[in-house]
MIGU-871182 format. One record per residue: y, z, x of N, C-alpha, C in turn. Coordinates in pm, whole numbers, padded with zeros to 5 digits, always signed. Each point is the difference from the previous one (the first is absolute). Layout:
YZXYZXYZX ...
end
This chain:
+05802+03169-08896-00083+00120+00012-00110-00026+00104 +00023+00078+00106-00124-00008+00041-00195-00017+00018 -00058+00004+00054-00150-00010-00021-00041+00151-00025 +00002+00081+00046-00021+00110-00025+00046+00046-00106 +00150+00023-00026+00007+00008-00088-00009-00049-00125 +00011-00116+00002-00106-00016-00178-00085+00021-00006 -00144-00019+00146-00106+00075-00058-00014+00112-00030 +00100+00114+00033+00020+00127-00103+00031+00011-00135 +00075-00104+00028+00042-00062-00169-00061-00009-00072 -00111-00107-00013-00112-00042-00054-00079+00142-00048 -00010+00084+00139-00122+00147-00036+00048+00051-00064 +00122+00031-00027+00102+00091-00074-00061-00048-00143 +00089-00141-00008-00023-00031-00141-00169-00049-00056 -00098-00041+00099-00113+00027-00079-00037+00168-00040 -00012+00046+00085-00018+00143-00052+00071+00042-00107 +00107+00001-00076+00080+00027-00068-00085-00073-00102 -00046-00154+00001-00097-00035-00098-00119+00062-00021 -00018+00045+00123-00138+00091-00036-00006+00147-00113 +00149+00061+00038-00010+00092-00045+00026-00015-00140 +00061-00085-00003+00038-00040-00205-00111-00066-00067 -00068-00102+00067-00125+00008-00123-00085+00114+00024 -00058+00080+00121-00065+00122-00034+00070+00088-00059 +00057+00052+00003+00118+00069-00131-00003-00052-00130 +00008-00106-00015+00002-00048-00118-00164+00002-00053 -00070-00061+00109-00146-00017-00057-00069+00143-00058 +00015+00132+00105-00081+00129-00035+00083+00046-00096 +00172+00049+00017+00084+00109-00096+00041-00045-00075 -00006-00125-00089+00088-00105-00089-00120-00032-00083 -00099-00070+00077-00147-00095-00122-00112+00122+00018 -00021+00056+00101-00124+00088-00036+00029+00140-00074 +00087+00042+00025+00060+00128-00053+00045-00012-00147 +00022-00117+00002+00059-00046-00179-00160-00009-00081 -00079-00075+00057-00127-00041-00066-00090+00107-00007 -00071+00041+00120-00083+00102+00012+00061+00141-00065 -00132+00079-00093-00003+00080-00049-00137+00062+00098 +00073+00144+00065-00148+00066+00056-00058+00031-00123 -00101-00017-00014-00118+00063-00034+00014-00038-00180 +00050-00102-00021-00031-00031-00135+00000-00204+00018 -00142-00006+00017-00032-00151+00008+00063-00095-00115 -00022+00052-00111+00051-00051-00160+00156-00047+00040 +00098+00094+00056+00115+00009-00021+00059-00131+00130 -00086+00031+00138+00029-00107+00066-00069-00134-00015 -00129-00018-00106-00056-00140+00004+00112-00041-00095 +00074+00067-00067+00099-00046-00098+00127-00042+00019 +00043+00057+00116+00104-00013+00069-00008-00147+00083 -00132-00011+00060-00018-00147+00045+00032-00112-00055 -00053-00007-00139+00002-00095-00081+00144-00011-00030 +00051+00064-00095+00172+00021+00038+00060-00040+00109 -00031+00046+00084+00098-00042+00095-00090-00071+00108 -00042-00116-00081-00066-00063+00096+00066-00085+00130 +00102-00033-00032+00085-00123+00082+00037+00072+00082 +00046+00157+00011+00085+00137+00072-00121+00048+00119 -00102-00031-00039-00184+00058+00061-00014-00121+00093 +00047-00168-00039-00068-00090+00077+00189+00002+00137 +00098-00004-00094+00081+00040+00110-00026+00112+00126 -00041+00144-00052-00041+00072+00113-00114-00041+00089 -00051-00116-00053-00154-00039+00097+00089-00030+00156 +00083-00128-00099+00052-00095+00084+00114+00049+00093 +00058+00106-00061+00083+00078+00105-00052+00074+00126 -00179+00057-00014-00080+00074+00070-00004-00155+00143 -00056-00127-00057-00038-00090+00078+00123-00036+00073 +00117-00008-00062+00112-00029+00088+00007+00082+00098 -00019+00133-00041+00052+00089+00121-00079+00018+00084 -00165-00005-00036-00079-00047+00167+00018-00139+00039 +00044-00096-00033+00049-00135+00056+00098+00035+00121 +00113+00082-00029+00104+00018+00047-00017+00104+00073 -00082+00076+00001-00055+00137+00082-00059-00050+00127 -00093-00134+00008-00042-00061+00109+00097-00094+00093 +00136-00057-00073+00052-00080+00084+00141+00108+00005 +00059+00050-00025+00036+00171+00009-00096+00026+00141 -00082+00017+00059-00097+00032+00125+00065-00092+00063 -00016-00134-00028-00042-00137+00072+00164+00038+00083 +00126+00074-00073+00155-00053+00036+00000+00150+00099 -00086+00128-00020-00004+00099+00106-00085-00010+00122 -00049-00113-00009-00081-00036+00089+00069-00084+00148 +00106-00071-00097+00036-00078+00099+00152+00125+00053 -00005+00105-00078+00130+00106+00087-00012+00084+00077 -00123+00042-00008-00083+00071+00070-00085-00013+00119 -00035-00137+00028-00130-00063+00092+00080+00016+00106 +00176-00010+00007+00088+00043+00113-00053+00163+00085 +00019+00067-00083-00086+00183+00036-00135+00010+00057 -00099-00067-00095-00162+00030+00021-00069-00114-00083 -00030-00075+00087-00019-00147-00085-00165+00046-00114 -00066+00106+00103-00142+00006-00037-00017+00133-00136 +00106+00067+00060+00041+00100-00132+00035-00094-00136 +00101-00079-00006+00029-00082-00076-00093-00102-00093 -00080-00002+00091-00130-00093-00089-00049+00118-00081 -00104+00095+00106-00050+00113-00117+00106+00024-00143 +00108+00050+00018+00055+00013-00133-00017-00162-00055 +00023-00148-00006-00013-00110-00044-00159+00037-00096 -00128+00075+00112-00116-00048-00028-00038+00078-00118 +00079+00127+00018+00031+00129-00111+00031-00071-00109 +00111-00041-00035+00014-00084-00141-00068-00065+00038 -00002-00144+00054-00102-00050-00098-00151+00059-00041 -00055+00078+00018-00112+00082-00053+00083+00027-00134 +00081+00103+00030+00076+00070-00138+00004-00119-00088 +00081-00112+00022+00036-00099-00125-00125-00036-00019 -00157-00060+00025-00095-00047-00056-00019+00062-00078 -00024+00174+00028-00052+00122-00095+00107-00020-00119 +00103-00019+00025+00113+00018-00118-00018-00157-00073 -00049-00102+00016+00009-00122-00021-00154+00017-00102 -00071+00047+00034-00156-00039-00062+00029+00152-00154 +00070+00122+00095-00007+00133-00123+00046-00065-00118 +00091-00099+00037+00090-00068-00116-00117-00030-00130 -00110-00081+00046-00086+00004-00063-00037+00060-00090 -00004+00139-00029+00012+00118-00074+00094-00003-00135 +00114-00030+00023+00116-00011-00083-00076-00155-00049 -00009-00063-00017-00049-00183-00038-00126+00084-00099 -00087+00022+00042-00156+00077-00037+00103+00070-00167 +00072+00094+00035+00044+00039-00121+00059-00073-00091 +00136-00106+00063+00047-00092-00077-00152-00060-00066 -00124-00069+00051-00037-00062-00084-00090+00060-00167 -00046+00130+00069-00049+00096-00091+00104+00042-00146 +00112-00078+00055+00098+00020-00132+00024-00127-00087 -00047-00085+00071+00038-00113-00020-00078-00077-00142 -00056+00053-00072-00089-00074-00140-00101-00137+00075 +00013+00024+00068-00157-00129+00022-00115-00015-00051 -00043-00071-00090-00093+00023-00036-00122+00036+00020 -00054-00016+00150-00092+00057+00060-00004+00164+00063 +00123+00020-00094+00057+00169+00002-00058+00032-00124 -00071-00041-00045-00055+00083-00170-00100+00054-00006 -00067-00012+00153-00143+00076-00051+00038+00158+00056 +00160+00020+00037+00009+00142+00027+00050+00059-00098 +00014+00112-00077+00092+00071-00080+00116+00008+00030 +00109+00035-00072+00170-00028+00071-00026+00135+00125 -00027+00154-00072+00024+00105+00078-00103+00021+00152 -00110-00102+00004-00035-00045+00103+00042-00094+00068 +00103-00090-00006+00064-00050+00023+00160+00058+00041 +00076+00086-00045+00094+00079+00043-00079+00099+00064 -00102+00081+00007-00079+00098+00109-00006-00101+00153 -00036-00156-00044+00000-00092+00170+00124+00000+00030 +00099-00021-00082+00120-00067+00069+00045+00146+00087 -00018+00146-00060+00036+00087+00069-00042+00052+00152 -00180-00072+00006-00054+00028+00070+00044-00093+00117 +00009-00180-00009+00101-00054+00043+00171+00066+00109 +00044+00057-00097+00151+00040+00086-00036+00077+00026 -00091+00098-00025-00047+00128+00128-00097-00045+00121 -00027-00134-00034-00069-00051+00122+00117-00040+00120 +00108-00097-00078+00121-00011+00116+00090+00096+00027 -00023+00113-00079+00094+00097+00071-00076+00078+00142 -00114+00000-00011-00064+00023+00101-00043-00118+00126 +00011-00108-00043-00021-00076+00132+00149-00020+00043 +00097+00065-00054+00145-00022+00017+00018+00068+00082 -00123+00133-00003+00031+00174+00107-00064-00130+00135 -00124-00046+00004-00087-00066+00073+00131-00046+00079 +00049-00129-00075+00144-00080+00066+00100+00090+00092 -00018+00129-00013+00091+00103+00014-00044+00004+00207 -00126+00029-00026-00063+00052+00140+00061-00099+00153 +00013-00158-00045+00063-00082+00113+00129-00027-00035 +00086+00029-00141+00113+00002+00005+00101+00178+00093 -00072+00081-00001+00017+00114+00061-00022-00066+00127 -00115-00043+00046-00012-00003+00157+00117-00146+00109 +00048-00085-00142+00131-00100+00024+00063+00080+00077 +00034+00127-00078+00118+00075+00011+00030+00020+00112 -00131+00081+00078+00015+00051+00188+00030-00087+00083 -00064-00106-00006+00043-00092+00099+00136-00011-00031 +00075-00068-00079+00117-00061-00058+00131+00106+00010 -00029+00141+00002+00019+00119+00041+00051+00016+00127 -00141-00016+00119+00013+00025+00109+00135-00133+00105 -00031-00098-00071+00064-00167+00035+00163+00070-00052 +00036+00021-00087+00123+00063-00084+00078+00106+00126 -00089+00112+00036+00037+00089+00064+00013-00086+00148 -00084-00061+00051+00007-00050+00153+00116-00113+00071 +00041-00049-00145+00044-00152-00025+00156+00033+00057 +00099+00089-00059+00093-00003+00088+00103-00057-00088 -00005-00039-00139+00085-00102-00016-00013+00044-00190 -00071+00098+00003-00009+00053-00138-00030+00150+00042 +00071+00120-00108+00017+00149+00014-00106+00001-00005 -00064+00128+00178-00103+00045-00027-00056+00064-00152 +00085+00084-00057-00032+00069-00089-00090-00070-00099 +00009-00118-00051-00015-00080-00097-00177-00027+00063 +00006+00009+00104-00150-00010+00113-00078+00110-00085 +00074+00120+00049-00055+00114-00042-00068+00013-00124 +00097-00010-00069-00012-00020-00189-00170-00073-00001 +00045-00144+00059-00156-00089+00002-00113+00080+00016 -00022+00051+00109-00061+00084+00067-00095+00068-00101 +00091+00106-00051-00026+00140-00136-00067-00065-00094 +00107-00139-00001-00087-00079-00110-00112-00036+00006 -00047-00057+00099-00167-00054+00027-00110+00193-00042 +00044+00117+00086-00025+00089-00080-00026+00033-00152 +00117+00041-00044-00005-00020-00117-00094-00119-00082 +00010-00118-00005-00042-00036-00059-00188-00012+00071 -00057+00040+00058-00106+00025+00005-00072+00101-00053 +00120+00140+00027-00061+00111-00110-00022-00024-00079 +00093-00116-00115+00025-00030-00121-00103-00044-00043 -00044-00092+00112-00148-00043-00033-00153+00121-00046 +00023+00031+00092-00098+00133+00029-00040+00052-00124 +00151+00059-00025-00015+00112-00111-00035-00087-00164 +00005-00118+00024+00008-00074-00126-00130-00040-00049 -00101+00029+00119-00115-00015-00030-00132+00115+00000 +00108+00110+00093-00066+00127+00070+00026+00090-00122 +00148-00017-00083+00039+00115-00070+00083-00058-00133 -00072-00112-00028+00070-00068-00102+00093+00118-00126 -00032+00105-00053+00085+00055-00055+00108+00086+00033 +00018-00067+00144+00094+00154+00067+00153-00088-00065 +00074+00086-00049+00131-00027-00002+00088+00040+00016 -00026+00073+00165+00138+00085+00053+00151-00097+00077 +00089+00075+00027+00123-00066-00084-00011-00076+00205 -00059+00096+00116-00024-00100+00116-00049-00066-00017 -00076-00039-00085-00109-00118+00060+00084-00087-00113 +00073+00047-00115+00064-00107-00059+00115-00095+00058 +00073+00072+00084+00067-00008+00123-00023-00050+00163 -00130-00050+00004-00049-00017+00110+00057-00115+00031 -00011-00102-00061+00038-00128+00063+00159-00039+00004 +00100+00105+00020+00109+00001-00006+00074-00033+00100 -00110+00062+00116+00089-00060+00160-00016-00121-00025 -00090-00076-00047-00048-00178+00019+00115-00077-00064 -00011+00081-00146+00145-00068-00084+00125-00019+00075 +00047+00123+00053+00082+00024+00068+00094-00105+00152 -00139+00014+00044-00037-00121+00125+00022-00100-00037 -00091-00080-00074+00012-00138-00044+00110-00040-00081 +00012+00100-00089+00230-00053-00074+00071-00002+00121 -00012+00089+00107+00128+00034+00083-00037-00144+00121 -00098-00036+00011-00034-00117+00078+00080-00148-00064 -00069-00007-00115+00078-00073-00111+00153-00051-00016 +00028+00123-00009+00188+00018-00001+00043-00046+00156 -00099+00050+00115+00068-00032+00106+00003-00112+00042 -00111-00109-00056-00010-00099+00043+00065-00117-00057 +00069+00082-00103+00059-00120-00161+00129+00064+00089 +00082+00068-00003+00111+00034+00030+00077+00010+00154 -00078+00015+00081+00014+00041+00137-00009-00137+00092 +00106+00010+00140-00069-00157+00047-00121+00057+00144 -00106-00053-00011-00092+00066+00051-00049-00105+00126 +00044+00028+00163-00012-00070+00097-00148+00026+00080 -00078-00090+00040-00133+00025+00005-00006-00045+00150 +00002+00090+00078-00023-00098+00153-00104-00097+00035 -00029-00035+00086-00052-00128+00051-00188+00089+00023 -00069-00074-00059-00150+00017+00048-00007+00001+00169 -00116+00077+00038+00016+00007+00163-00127-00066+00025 +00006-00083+00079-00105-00107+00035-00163+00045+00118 
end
């Protein structure tokens, strides 16, 4: 196999890791645990399923691990197109993964508020399930935060996609909408936190879209990268 092509290889299949522990981490452990708006029901759920809560931590940390060297393998496919474009998206995550690396924090803050420590007694339990809630509504919002340079990944990585020659513009495009989208997403999440119309539920769909179809092309497809121009 060629050089090029395994380093598509590699992007293919880290991304594919990316997308299964975030999948697993938000629609599998947070969706199972979290109860909106009844603290009692999710500080309870913690404790229960405590081992299921410290798995989704660790699935969150894998997937910004792999989200930065995931960059590190588009970096080197791309620097062929626009070497200086290519960094900006690099410099994009890594911003995004710190924010996503420290929010984690948040989720830990709750694990320990569940945790019986004894220097946990001078709170009441239901002040204690009122923190842990206040907790995961803290990382769901520095998650929107994480959102703002994972959207702006997108354009560059987008524009490199479309210019590159060696991957369907379209899939460029998709990127593109996506860096859009997910900035509105941002916007409105802080501008209009109760809006729940079925676009804006839908917004980040070109991104999904983009990044699976990038995914698939790079796991499946043999992808020839011409020579950097000196």
């Amino acid at each position: 196999m060629n050089t090029s092509k395994k380093t598509a290889r590699i992007g293919g299949f880290l991304f594919l890791i990316l997308i299964v522990c975030g999948v697993f981490a938000e629609f599998y452990v947070r969706r199972k645990i979290i109860v909106h708006g009844d603290p009692v029901a999710t500080g309870n759920n913690i404790i229960t399923n405590q081992w299921l809560f410290q798995l989704g931590i660790i699935s969150d940390l894998i997937m910004s691990t792999v989200f930065f060297f995931f960059a590190m393998v588009l970096y080197f496919l791309f620097k062929p197109v626009n070497i200086k474009l290519a960094q900006v998206m690099v410099l994009c995550v890594v911003i995004a993964v710190s924010i996503l690396c420290v929010n984690t924090l948040n989720q830990v803050a709750a694990l320990l508020l569940m945790s019986g420590e004894g220097y946990l007694k001078v709170f009441e339990k239901n002040q204690l399930q009122g923190l842990v809630t206040f907790f995961l509504q803290l990382h769901s919002k520095g998650y929107a935060i994480g959102q703002i340079f994972y959207g702006l990944y997108l354009f560059p990585l987008g524009y490199l996609v479309y210019k590159s020659g060696f991957l369907p513009k379209i899939i460029g495009v998709f990127l593109m909408l996506g860096c859009v989208g997910d900035l509105i997403s941002f916007f409105t999440t802080f501008l209009f936190p109760g809006n729940n119309s079925i676009i804006l539920q839908n917004i980040t769909v070109p991104a999904d879209m983009g990044e699976i179809s990038l995914c698939l092309w790079l796991l499946l497809t043999e992808v020839k990268i011409p020579e950097m121009k000196s």
